[in-house]
Each structure stands twice: as structure tokens, then as C-alpha cells.
PDBQT receptor file of N, H, CA, C and O in Angstrom, charges set to zero:
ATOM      1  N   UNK A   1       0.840  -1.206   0.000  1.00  0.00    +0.000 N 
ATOM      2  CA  UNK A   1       0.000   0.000   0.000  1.00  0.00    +0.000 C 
ATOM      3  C   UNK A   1       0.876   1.258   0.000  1.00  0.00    +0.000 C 
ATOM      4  O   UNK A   1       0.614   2.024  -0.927  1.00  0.00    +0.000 OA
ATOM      5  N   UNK A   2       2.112   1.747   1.044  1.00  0.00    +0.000 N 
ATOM      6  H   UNK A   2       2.325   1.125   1.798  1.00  0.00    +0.000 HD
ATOM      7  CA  UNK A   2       2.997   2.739   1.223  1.00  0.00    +0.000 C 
ATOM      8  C   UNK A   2       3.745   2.798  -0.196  1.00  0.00    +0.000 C 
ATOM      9  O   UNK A   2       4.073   3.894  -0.649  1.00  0.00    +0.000 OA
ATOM     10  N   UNK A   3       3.959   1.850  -0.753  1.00  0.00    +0.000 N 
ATOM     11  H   UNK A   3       3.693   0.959  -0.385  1.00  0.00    +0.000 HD
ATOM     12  CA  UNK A   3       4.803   1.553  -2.009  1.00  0.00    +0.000 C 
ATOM     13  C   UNK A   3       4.413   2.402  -3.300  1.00  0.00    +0.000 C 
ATOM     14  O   UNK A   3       5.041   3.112  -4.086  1.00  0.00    +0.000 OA
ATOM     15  N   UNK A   4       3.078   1.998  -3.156  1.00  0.00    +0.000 N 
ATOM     16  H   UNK A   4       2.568   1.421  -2.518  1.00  0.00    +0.000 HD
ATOM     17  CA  UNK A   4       1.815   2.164  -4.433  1.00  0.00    +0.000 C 
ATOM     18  C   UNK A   4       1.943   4.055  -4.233  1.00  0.00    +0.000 C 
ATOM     19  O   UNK A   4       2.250   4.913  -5.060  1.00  0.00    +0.000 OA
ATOM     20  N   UNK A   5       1.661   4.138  -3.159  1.00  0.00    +0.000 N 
ATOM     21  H   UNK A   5       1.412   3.441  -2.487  1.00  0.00    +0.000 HD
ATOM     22  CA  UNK A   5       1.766   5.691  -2.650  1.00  0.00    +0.000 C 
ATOM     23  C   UNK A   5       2.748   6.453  -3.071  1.00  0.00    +0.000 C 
ATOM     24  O   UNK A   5       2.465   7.493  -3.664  1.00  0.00    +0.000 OA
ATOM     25  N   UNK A   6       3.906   6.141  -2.880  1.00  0.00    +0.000 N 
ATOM     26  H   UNK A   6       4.137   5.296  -2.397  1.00  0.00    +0.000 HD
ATOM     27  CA  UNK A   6       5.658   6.737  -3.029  1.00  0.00    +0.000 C 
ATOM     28  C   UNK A   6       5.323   6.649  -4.711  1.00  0.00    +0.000 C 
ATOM     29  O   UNK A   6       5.825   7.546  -5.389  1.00  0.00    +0.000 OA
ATOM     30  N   UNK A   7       4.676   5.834  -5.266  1.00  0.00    +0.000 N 
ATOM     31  H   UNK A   7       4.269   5.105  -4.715  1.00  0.00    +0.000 HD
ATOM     32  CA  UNK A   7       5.152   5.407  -7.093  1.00  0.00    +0.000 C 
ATOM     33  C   UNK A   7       3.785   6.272  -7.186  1.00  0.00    +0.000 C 
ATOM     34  O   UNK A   7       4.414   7.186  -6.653  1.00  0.00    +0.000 OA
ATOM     35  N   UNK A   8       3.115   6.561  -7.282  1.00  0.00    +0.000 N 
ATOM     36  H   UNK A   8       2.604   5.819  -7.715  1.00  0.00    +0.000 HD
ATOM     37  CA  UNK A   8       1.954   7.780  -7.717  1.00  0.00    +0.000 C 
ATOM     38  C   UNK A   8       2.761   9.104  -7.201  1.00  0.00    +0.000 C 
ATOM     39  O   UNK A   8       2.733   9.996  -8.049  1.00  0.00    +0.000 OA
ATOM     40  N   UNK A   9       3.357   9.387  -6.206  1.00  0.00    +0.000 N 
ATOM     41  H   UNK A   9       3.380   8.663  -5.517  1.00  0.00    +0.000 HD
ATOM     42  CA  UNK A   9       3.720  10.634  -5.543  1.00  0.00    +0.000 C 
ATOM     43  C   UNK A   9       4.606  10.653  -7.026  1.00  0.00    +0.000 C 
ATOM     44  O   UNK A   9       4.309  11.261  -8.055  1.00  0.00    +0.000 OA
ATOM     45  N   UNK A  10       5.972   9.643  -6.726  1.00  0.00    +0.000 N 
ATOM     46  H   UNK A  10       6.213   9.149  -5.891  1.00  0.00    +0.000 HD
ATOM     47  CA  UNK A  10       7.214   9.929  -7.830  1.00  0.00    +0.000 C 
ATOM     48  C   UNK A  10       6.197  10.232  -9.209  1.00  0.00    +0.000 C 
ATOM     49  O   UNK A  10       6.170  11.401  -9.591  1.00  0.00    +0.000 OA
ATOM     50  N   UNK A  11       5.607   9.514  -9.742  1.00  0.00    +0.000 N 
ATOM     51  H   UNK A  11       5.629   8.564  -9.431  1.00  0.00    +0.000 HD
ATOM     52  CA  UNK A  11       5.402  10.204 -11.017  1.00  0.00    +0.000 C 
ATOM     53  C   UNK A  11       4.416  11.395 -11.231  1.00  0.00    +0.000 C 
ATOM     54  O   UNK A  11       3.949  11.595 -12.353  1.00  0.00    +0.000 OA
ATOM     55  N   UNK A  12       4.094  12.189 -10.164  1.00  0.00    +0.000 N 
ATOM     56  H   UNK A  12       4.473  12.026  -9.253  1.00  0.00    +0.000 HD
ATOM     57  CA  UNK A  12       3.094  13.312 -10.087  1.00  0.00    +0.000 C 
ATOM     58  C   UNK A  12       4.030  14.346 -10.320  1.00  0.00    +0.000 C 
ATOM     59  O   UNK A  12       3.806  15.327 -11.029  1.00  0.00    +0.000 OA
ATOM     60  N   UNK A  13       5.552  14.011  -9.442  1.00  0.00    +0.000 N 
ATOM     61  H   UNK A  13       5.734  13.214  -8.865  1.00  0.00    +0.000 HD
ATOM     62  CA  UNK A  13       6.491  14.950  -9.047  1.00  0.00    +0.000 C 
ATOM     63  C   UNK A  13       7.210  15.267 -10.487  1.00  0.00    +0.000 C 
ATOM     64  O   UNK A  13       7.587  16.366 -10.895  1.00  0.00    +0.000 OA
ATOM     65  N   UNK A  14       7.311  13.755 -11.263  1.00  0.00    +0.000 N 
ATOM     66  H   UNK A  14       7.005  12.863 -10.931  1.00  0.00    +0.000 HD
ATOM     67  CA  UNK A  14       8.355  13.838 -12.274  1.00  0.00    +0.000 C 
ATOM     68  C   UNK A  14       7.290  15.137 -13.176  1.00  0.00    +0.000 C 
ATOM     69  O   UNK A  14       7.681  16.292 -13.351  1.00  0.00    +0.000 OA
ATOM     70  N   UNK A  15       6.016  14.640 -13.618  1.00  0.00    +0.000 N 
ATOM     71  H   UNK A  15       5.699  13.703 -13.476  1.00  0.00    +0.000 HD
ATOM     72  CA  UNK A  15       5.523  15.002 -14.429  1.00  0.00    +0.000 C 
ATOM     73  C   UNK A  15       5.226  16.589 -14.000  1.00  0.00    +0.000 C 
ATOM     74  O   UNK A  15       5.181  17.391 -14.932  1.00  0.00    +0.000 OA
ATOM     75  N   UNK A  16       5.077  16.953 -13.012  1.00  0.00    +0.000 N 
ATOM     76  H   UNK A  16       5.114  16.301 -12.254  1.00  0.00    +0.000 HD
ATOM     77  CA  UNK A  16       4.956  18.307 -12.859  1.00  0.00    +0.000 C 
ATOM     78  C   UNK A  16       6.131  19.055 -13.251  1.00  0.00    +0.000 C 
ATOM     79  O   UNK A  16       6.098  20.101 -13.899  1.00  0.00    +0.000 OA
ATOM     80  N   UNK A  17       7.540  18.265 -12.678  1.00  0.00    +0.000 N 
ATOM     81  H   UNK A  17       7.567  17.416 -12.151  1.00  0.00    +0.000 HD
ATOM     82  CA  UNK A  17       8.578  18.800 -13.098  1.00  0.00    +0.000 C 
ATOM     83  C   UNK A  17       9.136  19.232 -14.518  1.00  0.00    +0.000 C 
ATOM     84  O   UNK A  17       9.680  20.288 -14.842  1.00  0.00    +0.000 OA
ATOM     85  N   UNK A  18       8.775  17.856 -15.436  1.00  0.00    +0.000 N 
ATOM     86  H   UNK A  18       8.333  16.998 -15.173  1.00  0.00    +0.000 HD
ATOM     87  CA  UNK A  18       8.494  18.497 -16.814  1.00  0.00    +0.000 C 
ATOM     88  C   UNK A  18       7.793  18.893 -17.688  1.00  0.00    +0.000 C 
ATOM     89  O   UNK A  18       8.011  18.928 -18.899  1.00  0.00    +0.000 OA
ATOM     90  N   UNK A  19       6.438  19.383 -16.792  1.00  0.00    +0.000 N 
ATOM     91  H   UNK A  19       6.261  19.354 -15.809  1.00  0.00    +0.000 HD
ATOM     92  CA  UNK A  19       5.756  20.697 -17.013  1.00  0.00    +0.000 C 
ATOM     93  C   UNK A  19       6.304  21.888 -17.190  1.00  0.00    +0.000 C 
ATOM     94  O   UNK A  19       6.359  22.591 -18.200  1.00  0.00    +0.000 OA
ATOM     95  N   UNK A  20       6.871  22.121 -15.672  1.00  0.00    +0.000 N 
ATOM     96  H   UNK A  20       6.827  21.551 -14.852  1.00  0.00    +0.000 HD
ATOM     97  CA  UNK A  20       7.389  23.711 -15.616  1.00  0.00    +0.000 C 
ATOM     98  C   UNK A  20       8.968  23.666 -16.549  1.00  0.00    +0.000 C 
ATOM     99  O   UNK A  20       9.396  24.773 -16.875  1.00  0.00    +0.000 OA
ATOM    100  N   UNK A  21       9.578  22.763 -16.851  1.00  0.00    +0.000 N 
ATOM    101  H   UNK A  21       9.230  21.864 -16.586  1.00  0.00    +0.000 HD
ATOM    102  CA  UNK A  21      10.465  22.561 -17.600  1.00  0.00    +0.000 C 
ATOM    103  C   UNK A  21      10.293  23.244 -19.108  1.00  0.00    +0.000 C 
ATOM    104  O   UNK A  21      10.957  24.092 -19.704  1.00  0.00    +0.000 OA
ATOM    105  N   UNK A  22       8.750  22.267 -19.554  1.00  0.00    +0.000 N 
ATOM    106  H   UNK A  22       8.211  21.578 -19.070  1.00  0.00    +0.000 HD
ATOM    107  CA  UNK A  22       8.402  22.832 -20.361  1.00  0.00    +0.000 C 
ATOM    108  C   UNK A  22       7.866  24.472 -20.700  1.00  0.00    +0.000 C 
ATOM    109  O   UNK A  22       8.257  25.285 -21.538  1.00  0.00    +0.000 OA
ATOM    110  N   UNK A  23       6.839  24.539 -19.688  1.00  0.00    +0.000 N 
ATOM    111  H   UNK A  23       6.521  23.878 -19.007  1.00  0.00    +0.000 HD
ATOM    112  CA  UNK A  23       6.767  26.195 -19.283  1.00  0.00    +0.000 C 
ATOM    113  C   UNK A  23       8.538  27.186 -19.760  1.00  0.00    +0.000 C 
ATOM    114  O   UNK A  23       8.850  27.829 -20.763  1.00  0.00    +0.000 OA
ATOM    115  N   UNK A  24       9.100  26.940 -18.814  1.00  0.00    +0.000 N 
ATOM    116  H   UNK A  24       8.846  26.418 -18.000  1.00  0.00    +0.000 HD
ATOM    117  CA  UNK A  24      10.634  27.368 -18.696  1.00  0.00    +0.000 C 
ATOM    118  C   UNK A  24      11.330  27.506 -20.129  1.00  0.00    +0.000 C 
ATOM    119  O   UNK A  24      11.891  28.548 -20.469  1.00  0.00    +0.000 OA
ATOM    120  N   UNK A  25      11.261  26.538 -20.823  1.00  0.00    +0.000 N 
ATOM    121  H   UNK A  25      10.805  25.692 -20.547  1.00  0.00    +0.000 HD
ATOM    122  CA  UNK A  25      11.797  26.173 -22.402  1.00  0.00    +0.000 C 
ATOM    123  C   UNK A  25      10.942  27.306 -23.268  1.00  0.00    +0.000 C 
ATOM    124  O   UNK A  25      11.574  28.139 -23.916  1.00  0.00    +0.000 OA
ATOM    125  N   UNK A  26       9.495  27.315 -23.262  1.00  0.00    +0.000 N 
ATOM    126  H   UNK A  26       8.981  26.638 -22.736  1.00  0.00    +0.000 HD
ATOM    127  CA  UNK A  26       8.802  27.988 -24.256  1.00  0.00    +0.000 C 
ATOM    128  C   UNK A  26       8.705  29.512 -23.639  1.00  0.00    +0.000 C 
ATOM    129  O   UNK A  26       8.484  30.437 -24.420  1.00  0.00    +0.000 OA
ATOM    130  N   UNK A  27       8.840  29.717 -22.507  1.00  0.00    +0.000 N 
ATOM    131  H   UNK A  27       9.020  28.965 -21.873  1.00  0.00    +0.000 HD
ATOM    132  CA  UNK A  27       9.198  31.363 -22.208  1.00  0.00    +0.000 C 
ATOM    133  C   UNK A  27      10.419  31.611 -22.448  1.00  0.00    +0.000 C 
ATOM    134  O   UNK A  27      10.602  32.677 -21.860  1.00  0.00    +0.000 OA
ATOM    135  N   UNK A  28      11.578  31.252 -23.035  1.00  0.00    +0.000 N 
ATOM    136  H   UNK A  28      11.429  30.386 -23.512  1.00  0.00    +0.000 HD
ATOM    137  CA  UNK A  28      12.863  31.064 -23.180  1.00  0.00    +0.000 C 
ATOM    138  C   UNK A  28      12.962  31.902 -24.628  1.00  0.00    +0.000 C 
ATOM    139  O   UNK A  28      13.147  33.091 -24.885  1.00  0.00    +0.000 OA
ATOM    140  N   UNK A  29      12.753  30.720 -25.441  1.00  0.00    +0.000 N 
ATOM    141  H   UNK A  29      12.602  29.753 -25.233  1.00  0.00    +0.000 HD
ATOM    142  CA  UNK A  29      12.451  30.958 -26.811  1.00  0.00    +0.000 C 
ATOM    143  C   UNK A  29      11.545  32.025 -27.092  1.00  0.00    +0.000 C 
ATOM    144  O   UNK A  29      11.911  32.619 -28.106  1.00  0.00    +0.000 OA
ATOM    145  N   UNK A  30      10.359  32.570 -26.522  1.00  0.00    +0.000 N 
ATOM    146  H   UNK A  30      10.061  32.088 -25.698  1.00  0.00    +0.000 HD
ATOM    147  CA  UNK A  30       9.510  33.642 -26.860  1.00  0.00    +0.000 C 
ATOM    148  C   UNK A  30      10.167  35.047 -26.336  1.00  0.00    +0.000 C 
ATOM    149  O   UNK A  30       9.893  36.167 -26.768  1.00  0.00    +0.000 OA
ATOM    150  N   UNK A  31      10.778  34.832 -25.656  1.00  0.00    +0.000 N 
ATOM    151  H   UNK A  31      11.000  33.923 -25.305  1.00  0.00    +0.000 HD
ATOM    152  CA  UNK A  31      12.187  35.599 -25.223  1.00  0.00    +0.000 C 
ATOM    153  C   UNK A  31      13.272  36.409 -25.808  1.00  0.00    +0.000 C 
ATOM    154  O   UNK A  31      13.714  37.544 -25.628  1.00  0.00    +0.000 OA
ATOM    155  N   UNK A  32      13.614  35.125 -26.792  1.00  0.00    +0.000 N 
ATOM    156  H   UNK A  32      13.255  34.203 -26.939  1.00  0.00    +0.000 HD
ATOM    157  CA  UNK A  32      14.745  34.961 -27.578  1.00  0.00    +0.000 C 
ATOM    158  C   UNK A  32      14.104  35.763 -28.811  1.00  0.00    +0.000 C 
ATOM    159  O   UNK A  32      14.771  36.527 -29.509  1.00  0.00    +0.000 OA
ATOM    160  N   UNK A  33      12.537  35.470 -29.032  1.00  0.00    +0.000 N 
ATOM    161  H   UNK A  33      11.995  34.849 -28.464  1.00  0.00    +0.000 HD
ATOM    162  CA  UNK A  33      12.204  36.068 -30.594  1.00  0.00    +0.000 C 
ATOM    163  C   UNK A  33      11.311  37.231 -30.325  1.00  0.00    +0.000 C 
ATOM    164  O   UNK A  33      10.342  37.401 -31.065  1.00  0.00    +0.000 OA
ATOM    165  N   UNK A  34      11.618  38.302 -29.029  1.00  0.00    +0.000 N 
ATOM    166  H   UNK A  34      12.405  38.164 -28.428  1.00  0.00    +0.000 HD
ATOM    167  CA  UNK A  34      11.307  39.359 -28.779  1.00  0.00    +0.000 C 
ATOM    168  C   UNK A  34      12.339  39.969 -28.665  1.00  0.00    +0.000 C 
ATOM    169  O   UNK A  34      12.350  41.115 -29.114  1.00  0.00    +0.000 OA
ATOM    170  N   UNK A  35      13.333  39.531 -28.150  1.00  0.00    +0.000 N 
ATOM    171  H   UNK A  35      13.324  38.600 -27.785  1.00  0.00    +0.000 HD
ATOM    172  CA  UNK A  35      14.792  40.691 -28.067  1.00  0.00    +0.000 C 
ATOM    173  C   UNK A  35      15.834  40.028 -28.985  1.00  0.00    +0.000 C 
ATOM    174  O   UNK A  35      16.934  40.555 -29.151  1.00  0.00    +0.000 OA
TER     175      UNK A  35
């Protein structure tokens, strides 16, 4: 049961992480083709 828990947490964490990753990347570039 604790296991199942930790492996839903880890991939909530990963996937949020390369969310804002993504966020981060495309404000980068819109960045880049304003200045």
C-alpha cells in the first residue's frame, strides 16, 4: 500500500517537473524572438 503511494507521488512529481520545464523552455524561446 505505502509503495503504491511513493510510485503515484514519484510520477506526479516527475511530471509536474516536466511541465514547468516545459513552461521554462517555451518562455525562453519567446524571449529569444522578442529581443
Amino acid at each position: 500500500m505505502g509503495e503504491m503511494v511513493i510510485q503515484i507521488l514519484a510520477a506526479l512529481a516527475e511530471s509536474k517537473c516536466a511541465y514547468i520545464l516545459e513552461r521554462a523552455n517555451d518562455g525562453r524561446i519567446a524571449a529569444m524572438k522578442a529581443g
